[in-house]
MMTF fields as JSON, N, C-alpha, C and O atoms, coordinates in Angstrom:
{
  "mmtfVersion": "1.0.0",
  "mmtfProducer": "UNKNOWN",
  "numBonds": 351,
  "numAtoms": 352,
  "numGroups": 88,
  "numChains": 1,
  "numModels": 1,
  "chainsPerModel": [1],
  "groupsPerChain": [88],
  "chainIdList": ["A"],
  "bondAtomList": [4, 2, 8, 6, 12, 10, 16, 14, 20, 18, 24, 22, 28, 26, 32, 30, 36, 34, 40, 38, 44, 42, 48, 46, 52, 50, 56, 54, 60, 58, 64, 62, 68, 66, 72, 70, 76, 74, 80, 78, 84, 82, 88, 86, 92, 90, 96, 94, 100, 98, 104, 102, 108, 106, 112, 110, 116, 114, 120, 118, 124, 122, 128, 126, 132, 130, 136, 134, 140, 138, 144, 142, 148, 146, 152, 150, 156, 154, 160, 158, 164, 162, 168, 166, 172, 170, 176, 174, 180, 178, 184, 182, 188, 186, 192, 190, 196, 194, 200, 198, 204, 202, 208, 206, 212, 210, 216, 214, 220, 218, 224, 222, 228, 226, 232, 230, 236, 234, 240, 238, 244, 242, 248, 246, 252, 250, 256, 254, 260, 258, 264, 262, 268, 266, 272, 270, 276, 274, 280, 278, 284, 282, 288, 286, 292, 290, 296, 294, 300, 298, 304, 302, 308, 306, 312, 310, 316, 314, 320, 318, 324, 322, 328, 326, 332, 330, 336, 334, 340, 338, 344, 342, 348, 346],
  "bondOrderList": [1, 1, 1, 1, 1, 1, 1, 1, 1, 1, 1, 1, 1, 1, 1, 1, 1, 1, 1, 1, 1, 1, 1, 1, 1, 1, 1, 1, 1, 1, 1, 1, 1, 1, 1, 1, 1, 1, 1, 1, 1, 1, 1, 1, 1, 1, 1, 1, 1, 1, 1, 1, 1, 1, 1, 1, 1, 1, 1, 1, 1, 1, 1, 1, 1, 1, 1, 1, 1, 1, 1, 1, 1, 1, 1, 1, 1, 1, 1, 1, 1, 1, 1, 1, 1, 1, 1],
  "groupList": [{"groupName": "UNK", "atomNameList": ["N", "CA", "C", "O"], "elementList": ["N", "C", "C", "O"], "formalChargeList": [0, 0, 0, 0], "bondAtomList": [1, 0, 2, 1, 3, 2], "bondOrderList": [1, 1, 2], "singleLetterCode": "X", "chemCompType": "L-PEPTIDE LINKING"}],
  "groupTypeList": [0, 0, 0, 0, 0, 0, 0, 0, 0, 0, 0, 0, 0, 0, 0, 0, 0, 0, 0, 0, 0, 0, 0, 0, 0, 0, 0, 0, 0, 0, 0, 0, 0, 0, 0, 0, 0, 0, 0, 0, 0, 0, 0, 0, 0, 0, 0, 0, 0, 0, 0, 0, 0, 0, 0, 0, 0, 0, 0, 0, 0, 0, 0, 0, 0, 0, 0, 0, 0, 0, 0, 0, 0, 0, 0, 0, 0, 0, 0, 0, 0, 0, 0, 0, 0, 0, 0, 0],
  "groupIdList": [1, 2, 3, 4, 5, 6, 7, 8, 9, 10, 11, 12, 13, 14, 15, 16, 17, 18, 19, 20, 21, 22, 23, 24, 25, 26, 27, 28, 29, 30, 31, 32, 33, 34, 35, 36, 37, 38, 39, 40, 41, 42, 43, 44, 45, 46, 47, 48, 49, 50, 51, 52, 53, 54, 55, 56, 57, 58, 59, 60, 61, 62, 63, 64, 65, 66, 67, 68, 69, 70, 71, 72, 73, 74, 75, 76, 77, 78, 79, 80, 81, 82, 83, 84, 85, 86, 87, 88],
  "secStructList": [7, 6, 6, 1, 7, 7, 7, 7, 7, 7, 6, 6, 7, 7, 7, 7, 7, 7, 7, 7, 1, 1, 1, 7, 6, 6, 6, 1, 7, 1, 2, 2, 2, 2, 7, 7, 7, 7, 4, 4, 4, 7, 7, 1, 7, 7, 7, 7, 3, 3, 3, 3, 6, 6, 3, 3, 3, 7, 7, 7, 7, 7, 2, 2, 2, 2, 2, 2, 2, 2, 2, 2, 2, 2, 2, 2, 7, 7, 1, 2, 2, 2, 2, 6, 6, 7, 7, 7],
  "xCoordList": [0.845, 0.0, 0.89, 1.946, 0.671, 1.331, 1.53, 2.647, 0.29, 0.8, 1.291, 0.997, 2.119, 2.854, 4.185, 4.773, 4.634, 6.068, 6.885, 6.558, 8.124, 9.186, 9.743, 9.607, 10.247, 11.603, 11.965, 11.558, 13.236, 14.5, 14.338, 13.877, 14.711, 14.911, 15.537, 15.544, 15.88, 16.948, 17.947, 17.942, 18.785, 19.877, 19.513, 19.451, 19.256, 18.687, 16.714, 15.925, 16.456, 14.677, 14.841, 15.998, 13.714, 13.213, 11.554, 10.794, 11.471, 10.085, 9.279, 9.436, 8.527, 7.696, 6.706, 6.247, 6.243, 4.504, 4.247, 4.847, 3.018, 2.153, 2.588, 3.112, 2.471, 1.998, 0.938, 0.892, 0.068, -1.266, -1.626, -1.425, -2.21, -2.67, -4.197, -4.697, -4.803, -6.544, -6.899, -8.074, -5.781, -6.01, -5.47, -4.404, -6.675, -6.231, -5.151, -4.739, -4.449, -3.253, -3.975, -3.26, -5.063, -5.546, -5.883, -6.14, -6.007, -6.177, -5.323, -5.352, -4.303, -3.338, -2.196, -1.727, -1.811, -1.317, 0.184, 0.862, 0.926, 2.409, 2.724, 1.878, 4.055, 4.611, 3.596, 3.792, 2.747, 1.887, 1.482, 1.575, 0.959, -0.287, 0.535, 0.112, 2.196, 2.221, 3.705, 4.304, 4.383, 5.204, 6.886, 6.912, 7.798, 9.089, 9.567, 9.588, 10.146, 10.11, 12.031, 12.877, 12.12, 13.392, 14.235, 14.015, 15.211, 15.793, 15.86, 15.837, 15.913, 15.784, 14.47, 14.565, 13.425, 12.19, 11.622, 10.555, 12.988, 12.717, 13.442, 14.533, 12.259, 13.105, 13.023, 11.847, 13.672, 14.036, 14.977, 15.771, 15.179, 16.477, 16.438, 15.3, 16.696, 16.419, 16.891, 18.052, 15.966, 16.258, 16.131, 16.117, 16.032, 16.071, 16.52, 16.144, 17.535, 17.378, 17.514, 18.268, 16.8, 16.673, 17.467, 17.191, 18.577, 19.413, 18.748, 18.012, 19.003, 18.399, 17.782, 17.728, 17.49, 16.902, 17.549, 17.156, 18.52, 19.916, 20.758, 21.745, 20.379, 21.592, 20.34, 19.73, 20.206, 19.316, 19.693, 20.448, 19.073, 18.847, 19.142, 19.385, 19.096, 18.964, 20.081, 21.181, 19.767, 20.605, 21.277, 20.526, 22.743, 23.204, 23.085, 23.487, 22.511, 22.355, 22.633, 22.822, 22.658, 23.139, 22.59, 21.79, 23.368, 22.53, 21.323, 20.376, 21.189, 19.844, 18.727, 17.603, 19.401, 17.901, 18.331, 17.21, 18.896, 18.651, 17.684, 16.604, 18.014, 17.036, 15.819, 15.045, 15.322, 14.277, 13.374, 12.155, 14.181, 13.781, 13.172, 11.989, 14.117, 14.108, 12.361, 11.966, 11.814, 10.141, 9.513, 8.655, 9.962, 9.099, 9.06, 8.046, 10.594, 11.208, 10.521, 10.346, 10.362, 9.475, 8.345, 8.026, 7.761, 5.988, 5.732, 5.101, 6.568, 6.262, 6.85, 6.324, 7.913, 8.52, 8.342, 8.29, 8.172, 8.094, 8.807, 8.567, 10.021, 11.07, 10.416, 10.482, 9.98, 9.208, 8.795, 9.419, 7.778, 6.804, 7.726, 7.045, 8.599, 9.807, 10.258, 10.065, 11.015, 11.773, 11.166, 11.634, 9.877, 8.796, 8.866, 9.251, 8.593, 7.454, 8.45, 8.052, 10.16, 11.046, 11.612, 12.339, 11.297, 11.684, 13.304, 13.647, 14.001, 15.732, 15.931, 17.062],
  "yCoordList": [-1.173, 0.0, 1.236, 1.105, 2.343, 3.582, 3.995, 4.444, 4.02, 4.489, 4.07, 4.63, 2.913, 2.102, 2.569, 2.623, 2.867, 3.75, 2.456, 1.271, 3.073, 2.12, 1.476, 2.16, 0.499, -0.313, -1.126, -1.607, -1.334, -1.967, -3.359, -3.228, -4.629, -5.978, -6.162, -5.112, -6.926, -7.009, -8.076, -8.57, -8.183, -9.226, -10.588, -10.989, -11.304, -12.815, -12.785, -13.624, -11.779, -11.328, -11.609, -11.575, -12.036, -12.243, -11.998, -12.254, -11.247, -11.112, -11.67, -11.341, -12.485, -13.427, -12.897, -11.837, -13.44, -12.794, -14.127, -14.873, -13.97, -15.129, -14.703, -13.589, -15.899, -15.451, -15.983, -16.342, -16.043, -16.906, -15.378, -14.585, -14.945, -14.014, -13.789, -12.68, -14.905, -14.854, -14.337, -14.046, -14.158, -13.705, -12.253, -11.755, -11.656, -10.106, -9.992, -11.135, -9.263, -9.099, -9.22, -9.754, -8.936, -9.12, -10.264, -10.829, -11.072, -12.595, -13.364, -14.451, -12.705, -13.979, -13.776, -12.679, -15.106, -15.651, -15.482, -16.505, -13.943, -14.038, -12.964, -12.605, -12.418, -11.069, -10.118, -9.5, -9.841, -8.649, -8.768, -7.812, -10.118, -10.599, -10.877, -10.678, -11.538, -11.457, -11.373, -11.999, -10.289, -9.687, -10.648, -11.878, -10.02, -10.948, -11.74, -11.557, -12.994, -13.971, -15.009, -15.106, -15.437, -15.479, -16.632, -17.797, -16.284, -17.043, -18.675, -19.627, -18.723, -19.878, -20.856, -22.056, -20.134, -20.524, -20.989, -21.41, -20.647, -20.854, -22.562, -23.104, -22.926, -24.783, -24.795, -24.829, -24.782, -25.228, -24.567, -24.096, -24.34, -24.091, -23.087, -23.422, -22.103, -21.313, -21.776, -21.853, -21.987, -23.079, -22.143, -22.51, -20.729, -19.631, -17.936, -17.426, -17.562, -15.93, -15.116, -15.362, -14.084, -12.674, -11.621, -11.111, -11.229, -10.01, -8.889, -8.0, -9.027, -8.024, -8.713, -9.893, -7.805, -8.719, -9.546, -10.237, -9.249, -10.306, -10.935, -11.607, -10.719, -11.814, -12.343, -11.822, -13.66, -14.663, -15.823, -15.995, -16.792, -18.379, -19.388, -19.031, -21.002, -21.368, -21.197, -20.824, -21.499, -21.499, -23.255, -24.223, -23.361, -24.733, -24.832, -24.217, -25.663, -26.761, -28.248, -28.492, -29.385, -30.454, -30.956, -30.346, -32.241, -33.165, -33.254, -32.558, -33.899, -34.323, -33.41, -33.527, -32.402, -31.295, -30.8, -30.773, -30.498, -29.728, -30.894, -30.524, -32.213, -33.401, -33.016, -32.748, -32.87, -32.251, -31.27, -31.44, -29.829, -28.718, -28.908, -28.743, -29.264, -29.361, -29.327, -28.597, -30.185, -30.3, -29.022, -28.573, -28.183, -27.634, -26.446, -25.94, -26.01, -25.069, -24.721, -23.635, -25.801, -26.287, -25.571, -24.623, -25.996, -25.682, -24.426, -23.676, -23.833, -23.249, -21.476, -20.373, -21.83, -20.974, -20.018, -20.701, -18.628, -17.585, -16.723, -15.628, -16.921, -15.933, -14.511, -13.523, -14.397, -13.389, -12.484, -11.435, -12.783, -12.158, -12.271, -12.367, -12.255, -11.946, -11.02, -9.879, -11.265, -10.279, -8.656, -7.58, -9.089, -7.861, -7.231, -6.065, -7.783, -7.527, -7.289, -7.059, -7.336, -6.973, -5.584, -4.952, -5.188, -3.96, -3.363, -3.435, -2.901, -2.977, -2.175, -2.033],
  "zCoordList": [0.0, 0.0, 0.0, 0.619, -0.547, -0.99, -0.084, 0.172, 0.981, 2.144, 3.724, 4.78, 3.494, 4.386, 4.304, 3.224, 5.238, 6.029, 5.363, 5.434, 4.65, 4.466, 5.694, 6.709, 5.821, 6.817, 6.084, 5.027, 7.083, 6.664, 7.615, 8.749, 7.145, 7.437, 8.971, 9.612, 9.42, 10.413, 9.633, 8.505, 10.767, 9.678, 10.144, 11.306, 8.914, 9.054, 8.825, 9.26, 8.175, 8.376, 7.36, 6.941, 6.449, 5.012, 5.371, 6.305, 3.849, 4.09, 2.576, 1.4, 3.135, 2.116, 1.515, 1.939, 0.552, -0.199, -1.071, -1.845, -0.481, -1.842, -2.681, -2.663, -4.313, -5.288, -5.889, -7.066, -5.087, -5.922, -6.112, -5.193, -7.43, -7.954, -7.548, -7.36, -7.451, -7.255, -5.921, -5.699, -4.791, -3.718, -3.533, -3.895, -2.768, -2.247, -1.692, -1.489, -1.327, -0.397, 0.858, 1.706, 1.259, 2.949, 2.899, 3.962, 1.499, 1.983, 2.152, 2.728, 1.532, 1.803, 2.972, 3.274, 3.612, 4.732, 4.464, 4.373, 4.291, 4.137, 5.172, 5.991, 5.118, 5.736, 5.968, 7.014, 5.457, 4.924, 6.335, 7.104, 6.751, 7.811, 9.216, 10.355, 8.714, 10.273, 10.524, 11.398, 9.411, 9.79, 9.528, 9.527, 9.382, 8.567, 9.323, 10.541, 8.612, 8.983, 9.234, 8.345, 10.299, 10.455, 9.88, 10.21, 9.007, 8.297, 8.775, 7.995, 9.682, 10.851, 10.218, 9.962, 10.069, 10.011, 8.343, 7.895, 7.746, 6.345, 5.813, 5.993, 5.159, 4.934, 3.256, 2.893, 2.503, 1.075, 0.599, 1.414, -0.693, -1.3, -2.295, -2.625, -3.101, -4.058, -5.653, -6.054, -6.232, -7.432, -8.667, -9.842, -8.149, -10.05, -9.058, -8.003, -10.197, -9.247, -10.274, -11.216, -10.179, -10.928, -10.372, -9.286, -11.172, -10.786, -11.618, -11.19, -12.424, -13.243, -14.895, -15.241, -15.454, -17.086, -18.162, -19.102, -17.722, -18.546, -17.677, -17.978, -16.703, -15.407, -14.502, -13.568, -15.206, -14.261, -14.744, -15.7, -13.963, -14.076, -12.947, -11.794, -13.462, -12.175, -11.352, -11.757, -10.078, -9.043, -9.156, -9.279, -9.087, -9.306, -7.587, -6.599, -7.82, -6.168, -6.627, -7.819, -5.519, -5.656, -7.51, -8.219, -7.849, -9.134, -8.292, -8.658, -7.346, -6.592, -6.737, -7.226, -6.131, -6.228, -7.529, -8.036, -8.206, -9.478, -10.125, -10.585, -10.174, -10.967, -10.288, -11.207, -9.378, -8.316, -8.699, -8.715, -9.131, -9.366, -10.718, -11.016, -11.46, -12.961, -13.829, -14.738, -13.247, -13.333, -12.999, -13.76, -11.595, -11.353, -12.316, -12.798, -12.557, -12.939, -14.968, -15.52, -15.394, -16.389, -16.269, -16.987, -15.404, -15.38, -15.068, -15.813, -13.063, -13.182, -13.746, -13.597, -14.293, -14.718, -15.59, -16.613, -16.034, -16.793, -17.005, -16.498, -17.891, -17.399, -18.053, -17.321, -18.982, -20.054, -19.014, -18.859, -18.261, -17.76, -16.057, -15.036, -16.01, -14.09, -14.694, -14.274, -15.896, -16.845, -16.829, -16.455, -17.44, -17.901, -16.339, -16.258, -15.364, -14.104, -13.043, -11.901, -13.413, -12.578, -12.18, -12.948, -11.102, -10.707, -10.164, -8.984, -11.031, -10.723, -9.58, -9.115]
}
């Protein structure tokens, strides 16, 4: 919201957001609702990263999980539209 006061993280804070699109931001169950979340508390691995519009792709993690990711990264992947929808 435009009019929500900026802040800054603490060190080890991440702050999450849905992306199911069909839900409002007051509906959905991320940061928004109950505030950032401690690295501690986070369980998986980061399997794609966006630097900017020409410096992305996957993240190399084990054969295991890359064979792992590989499917999801398929389906649910859009680089077009991260690309388009990325803010530098």
């Amino acid at each position: 919201d435009e009019k929500d006061e900026p802040f800054v993280l603490e060190k080890d804070q991440c702050w999450v957001l849905a992306d199911n699109e069909k839900l409002k931001p007051k509906e959905a169950k991320d940061s928004r609702l109950f505030g950032p979340v401690p690295m501690t508390g986070i369980v998986g691995r980061v399997i794609y990263c966006l630097r900017t519009a020409v410096d992305h792709g996957p993240v190399q993690n084990s054969h295991y999980g890359m064979r792992k990711d590989s499917p999801v990264l398929e389906v649910e992947l859009d680089v077009d539209d991260m690309v388009k929808n990325h803010k530098s």
